[in-house]
mmCIF file as gemmi writes it, N, C-alpha and C atoms, coordinates in Angstrom:
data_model
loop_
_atom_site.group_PDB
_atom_site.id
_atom_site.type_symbol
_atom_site.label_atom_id
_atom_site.label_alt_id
_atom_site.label_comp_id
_atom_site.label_asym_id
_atom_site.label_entity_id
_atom_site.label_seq_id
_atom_site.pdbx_PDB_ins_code
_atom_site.Cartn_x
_atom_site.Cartn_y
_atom_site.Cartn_z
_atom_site.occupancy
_atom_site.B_iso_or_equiv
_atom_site.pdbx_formal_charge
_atom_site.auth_seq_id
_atom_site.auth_asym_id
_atom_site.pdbx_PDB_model_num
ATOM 1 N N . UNK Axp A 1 ? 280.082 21.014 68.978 1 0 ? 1 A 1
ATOM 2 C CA . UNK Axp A 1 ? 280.448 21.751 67.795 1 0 ? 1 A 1
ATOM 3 C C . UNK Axp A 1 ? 281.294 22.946 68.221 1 0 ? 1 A 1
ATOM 4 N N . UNK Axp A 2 ? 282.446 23.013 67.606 1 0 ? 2 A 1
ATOM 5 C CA . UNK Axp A 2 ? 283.002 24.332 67.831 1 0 ? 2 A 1
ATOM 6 C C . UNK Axp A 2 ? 282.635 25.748 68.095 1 0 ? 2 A 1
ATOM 7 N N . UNK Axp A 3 ? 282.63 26.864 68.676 1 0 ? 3 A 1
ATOM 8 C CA . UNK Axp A 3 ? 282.077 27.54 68.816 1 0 ? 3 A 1
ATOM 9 C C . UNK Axp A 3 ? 282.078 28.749 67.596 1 0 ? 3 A 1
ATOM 10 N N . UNK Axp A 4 ? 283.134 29.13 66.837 1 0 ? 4 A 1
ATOM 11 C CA . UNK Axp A 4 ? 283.12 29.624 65.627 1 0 ? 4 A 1
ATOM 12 C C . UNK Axp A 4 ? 282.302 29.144 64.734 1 0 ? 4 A 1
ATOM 13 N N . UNK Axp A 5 ? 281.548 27.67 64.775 1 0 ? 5 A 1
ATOM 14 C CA . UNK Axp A 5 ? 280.598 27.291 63.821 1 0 ? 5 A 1
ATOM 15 C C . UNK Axp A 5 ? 278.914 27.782 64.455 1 0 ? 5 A 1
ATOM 16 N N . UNK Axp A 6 ? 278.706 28.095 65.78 1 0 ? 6 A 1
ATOM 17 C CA . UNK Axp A 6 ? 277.381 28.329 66.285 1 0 ? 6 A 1
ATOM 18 C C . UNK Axp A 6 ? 276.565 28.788 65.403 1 0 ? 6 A 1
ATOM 19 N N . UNK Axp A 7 ? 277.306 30.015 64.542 1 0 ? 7 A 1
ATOM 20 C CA . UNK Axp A 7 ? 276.514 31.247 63.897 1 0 ? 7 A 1
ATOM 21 C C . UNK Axp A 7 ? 275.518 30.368 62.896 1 0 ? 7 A 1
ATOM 22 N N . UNK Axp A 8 ? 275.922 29.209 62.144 1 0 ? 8 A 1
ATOM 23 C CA . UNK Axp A 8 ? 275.058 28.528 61.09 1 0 ? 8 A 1
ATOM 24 C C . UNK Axp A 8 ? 274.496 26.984 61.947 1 0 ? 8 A 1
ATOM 25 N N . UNK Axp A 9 ? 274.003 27.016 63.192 1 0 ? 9 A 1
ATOM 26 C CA . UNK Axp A 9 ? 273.403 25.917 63.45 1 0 ? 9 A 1
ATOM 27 C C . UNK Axp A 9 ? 271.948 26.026 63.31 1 0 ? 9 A 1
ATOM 28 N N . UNK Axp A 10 ? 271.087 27.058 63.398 1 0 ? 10 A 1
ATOM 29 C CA . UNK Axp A 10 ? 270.204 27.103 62.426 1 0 ? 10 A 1
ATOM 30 C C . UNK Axp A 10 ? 269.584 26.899 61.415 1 0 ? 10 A 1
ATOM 31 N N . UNK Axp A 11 ? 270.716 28.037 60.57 1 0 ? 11 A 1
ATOM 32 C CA . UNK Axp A 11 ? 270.582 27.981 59.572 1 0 ? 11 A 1
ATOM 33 C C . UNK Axp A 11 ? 270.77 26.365 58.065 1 0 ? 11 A 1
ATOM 34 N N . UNK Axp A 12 ? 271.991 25.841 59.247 1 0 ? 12 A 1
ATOM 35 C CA . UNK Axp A 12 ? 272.159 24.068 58.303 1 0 ? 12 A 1
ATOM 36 C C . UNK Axp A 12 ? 271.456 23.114 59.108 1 0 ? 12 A 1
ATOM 37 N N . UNK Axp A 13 ? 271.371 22.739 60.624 1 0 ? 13 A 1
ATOM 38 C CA . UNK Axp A 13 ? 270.723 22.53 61.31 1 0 ? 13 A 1
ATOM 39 C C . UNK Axp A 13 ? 269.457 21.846 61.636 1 0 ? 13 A 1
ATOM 40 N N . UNK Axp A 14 ? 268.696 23.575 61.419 1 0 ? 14 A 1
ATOM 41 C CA . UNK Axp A 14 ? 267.862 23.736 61.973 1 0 ? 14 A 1
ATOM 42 C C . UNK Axp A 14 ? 266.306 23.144 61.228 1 0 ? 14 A 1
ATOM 43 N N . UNK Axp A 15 ? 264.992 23.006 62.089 1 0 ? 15 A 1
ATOM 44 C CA . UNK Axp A 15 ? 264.502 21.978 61.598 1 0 ? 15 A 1
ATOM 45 C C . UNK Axp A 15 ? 263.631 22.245 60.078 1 0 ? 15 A 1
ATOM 46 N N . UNK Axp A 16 ? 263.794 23.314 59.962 1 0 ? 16 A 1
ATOM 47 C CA . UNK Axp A 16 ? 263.463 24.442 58.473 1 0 ? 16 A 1
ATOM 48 C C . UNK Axp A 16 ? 264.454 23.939 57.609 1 0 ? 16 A 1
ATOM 49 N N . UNK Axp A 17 ? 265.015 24.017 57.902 1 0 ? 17 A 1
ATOM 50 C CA . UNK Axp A 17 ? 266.825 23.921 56.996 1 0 ? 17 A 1
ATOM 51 C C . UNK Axp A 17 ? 266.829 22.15 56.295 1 0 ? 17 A 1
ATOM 52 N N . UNK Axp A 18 ? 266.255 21.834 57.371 1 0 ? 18 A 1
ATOM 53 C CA . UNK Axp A 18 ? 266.532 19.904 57.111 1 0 ? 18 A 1
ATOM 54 C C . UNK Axp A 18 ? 265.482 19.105 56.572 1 0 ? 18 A 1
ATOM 55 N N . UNK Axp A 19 ? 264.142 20.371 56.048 1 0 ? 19 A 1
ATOM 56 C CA . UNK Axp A 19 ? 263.102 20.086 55.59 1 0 ? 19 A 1
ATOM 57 C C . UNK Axp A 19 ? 263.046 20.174 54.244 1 0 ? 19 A 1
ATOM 58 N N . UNK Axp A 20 ? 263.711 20.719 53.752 1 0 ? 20 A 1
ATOM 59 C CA . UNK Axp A 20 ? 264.435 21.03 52.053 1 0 ? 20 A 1
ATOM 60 C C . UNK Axp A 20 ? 265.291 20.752 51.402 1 0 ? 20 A 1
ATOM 61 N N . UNK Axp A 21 ? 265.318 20.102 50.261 1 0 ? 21 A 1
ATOM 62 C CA . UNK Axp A 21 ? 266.472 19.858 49.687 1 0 ? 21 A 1
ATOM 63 C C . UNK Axp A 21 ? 267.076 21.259 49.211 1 0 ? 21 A 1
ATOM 64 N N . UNK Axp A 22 ? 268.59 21.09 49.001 1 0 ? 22 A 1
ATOM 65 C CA . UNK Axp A 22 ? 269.408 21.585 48.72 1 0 ? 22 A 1
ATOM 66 C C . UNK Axp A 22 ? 269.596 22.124 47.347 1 0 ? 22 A 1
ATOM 67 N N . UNK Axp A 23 ? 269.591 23.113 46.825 1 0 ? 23 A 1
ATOM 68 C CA . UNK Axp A 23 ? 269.661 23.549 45.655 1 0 ? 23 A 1
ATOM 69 C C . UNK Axp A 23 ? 270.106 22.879 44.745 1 0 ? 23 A 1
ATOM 70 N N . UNK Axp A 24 ? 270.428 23.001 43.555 1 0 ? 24 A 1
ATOM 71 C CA . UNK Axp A 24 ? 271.52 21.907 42.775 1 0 ? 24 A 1
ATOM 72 C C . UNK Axp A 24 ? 272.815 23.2 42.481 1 0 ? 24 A 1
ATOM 73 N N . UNK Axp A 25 ? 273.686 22.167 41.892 1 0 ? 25 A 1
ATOM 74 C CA . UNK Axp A 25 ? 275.067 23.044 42.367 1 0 ? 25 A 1
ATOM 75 C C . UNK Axp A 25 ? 275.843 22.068 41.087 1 0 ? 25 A 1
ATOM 76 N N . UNK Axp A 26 ? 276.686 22.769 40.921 1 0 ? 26 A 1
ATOM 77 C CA . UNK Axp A 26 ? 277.736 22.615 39.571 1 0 ? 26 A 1
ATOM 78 C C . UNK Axp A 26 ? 278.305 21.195 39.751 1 0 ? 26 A 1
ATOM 79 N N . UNK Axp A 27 ? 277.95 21.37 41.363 1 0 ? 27 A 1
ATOM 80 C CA . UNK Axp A 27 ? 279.63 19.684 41.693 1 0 ? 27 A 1
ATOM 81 C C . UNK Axp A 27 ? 278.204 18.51 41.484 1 0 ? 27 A 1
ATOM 82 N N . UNK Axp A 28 ? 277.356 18.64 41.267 1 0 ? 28 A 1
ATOM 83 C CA . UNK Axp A 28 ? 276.406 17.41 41.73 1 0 ? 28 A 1
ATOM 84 C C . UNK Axp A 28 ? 276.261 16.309 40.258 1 0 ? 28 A 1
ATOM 85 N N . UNK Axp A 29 ? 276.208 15.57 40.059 1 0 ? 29 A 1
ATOM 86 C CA . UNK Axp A 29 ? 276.381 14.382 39.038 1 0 ? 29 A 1
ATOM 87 C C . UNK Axp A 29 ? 275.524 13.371 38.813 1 0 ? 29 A 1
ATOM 88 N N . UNK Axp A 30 ? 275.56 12.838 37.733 1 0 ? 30 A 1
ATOM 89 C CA . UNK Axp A 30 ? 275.025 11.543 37.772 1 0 ? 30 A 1
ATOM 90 C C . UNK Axp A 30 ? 275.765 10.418 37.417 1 0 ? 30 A 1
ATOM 91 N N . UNK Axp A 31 ? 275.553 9.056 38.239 1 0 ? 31 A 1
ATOM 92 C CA . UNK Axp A 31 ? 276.187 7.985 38.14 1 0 ? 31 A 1
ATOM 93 C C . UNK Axp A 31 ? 275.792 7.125 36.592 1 0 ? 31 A 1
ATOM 94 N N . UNK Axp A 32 ? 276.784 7.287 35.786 1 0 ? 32 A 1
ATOM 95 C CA . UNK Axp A 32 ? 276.628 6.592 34.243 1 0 ? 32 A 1
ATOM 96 C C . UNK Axp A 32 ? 276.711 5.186 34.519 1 0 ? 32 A 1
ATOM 97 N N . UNK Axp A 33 ? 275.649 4.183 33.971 1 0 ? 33 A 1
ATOM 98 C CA . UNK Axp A 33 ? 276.023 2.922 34.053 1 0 ? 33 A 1
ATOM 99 C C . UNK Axp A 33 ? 276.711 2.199 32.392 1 0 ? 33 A 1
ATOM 100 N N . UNK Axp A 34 ? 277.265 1.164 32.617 1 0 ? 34 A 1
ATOM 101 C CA . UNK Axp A 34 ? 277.137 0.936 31.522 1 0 ? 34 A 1
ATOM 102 C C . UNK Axp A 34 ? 276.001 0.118 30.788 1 0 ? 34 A 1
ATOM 103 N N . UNK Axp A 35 ? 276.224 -0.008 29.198 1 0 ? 35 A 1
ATOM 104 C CA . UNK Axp A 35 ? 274.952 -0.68 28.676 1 0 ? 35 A 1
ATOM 105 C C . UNK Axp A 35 ? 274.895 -1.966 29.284 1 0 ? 35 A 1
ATOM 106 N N . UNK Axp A 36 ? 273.495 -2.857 29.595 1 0 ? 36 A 1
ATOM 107 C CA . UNK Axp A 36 ? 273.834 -4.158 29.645 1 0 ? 36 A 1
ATOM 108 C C . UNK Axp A 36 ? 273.961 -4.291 31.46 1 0 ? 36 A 1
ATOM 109 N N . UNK Axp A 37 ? 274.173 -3.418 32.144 1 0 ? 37 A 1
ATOM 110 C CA . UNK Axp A 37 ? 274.388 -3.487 33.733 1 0 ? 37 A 1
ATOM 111 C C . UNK Axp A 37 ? 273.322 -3.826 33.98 1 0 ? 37 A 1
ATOM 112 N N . UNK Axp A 38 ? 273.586 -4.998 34.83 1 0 ? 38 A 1
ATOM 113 C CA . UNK Axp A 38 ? 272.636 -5.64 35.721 1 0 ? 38 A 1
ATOM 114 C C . UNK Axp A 38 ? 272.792 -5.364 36.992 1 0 ? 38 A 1
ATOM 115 N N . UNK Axp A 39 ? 271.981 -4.375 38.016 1 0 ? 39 A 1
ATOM 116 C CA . UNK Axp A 39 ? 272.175 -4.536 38.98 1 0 ? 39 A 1
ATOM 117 C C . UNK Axp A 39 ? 271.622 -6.033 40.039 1 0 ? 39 A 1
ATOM 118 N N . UNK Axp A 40 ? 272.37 -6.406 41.002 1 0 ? 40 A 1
ATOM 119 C CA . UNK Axp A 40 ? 271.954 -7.738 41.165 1 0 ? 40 A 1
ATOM 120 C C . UNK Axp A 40 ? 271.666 -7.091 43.02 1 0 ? 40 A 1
ATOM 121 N N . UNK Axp A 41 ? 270.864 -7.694 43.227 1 0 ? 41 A 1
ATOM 122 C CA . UNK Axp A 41 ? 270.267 -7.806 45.193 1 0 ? 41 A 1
ATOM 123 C C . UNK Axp A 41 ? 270.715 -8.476 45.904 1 0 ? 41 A 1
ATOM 124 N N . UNK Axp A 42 ? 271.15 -8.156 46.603 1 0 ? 42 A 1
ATOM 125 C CA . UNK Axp A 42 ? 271.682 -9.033 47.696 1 0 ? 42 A 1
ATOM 126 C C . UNK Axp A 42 ? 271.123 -8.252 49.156 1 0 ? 42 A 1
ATOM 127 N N . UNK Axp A 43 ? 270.892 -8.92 49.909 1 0 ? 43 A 1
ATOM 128 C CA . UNK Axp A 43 ? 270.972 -8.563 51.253 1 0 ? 43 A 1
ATOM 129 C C . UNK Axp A 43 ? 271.874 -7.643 52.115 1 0 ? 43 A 1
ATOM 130 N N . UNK Axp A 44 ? 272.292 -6.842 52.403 1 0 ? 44 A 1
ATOM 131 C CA . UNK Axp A 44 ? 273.555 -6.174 53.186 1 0 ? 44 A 1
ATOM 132 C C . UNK Axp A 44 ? 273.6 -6.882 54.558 1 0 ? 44 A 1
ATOM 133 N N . UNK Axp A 45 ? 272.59 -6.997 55.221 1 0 ? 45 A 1
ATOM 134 C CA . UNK Axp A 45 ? 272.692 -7.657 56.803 1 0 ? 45 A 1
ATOM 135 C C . UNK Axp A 45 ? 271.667 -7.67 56.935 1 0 ? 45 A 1
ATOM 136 N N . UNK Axp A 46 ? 271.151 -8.341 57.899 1 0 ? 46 A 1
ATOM 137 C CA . UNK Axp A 46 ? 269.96 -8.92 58.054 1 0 ? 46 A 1
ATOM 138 C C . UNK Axp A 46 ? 269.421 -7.982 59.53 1 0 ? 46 A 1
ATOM 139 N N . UNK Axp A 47 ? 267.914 -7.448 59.232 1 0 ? 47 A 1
ATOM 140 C CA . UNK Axp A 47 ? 267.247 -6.491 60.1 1 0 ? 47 A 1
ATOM 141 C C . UNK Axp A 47 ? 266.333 -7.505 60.592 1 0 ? 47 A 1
ATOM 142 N N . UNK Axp A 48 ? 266.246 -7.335 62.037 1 0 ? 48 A 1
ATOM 143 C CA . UNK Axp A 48 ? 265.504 -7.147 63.033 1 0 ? 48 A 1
ATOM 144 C C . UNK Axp A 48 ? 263.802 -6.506 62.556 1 0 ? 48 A 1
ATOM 145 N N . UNK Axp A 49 ? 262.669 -6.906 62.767 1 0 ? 49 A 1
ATOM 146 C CA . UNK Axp A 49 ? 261.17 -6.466 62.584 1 0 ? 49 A 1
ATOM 147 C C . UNK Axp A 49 ? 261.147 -5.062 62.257 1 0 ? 49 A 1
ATOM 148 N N . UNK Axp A 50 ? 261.559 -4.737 63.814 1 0 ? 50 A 1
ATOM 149 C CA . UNK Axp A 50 ? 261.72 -3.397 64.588 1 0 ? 50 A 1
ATOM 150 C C . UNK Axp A 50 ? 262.218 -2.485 63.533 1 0 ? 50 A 1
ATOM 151 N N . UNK Axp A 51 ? 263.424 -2.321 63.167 1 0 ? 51 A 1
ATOM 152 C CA . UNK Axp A 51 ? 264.526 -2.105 62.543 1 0 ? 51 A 1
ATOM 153 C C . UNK Axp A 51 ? 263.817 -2 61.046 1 0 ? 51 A 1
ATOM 154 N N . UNK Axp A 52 ? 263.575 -2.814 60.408 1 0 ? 52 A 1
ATOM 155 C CA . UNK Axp A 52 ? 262.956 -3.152 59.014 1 0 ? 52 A 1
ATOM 156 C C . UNK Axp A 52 ? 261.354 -1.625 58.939 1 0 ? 52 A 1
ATOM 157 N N . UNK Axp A 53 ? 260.599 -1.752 60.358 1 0 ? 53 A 1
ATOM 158 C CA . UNK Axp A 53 ? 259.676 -1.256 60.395 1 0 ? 53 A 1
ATOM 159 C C . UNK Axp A 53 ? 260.216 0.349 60.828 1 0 ? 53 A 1
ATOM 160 N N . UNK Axp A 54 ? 261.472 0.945 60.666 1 0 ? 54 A 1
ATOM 161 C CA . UNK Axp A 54 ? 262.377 2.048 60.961 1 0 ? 54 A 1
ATOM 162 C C . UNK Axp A 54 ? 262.648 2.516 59.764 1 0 ? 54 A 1
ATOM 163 N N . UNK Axp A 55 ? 263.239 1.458 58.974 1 0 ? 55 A 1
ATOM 164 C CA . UNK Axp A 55 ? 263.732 1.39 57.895 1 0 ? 55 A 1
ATOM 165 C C . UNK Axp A 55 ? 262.415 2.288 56.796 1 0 ? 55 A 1
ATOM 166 N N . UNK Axp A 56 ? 261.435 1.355 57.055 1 0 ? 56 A 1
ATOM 167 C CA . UNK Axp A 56 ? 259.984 1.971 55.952 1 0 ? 56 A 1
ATOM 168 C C . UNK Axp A 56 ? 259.803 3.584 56.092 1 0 ? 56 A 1
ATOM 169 N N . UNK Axp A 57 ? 259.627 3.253 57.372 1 0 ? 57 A 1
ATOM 170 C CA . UNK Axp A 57 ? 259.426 4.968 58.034 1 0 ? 57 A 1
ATOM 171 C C . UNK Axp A 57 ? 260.084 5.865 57.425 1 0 ? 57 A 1
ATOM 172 N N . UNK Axp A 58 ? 261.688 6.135 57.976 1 0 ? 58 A 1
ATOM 173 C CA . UNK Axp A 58 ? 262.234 6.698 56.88 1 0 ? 58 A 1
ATOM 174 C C . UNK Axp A 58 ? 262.181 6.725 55.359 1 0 ? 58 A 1
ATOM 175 N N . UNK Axp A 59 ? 262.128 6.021 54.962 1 0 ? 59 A 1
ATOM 176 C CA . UNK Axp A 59 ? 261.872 6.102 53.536 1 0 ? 59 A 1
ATOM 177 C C . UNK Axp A 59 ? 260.595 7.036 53.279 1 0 ? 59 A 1
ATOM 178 N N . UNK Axp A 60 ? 259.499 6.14 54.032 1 0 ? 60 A 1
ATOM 179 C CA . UNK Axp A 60 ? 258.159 7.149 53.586 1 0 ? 60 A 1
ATOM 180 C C . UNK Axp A 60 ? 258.542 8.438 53.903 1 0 ? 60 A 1
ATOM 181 N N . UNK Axp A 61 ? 259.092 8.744 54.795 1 0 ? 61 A 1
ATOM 182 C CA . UNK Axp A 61 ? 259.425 10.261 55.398 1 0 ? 61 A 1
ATOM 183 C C . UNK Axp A 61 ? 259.857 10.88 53.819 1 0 ? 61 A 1
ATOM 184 N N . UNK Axp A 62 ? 261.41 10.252 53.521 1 0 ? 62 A 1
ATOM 185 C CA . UNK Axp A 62 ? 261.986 11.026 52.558 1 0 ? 62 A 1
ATOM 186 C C . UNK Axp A 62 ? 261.16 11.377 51.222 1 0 ? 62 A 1
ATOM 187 N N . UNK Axp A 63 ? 260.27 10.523 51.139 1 0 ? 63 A 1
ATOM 188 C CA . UNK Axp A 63 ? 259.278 10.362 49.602 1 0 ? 63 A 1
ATOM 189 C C . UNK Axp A 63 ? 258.717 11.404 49.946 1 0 ? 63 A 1
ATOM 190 N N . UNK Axp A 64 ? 258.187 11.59 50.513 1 0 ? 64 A 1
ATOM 191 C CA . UNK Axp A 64 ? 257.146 12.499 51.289 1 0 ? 64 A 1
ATOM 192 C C . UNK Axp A 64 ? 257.869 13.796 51.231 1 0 ? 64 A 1
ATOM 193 N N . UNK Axp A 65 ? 259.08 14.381 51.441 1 0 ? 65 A 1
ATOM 194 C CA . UNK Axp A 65 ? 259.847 15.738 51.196 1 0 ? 65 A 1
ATOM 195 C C . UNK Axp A 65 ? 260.005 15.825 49.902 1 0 ? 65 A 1
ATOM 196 N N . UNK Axp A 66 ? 260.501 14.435 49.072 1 0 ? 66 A 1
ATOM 197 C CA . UNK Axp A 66 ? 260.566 14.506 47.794 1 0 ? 66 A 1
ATOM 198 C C . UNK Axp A 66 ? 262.083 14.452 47.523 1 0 ? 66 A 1
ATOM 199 N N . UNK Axp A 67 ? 262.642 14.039 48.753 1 0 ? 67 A 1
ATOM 200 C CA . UNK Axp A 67 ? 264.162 13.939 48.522 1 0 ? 67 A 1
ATOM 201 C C . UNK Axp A 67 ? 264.625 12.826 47.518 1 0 ? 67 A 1
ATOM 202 N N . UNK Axp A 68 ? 263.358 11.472 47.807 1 0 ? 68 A 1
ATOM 203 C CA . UNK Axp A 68 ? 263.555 10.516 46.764 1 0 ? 68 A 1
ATOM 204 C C . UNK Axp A 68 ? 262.74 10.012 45.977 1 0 ? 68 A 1
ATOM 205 N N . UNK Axp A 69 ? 262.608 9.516 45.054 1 0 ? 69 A 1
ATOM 206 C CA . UNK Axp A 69 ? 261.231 9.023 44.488 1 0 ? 69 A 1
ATOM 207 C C . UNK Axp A 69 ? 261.339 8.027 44.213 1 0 ? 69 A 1
């Protein structure tokens, strides 16, 4: 990282900082669907046990801060 940026590696960083969501802010949105949208599933690529059992983790992690529900 550049050295003019040091002063906020903490502060954005740091492991306090990455434990909280982010305020809400003017630019932030929501995605409008239209009526009638079906979202449909598909697979993206295919995971590995390991990988799949990474996958959960994180998630539980994020539920757990409350970043997602």
């Amino acid at each position: 990282m550049p050295e003019q940026f040091h002063k906020w590696i903490q502060h954005v960083f740091g492991k306090k900082a990455s434990g909280r969501m982010p305020t809400k802010k003017l630019w932030n949105y929501t995605i409008e669907v239209k009526e009638g949208f079906l979202l449909r599933k598909k697979k993206a690529y295919s995971l590995s046990r390991e990988e799949r059992g990474e996958i959960h983790k994180f998630i539980e992690e994020q539920l757990g801060k409350g970043y997602i529900s």
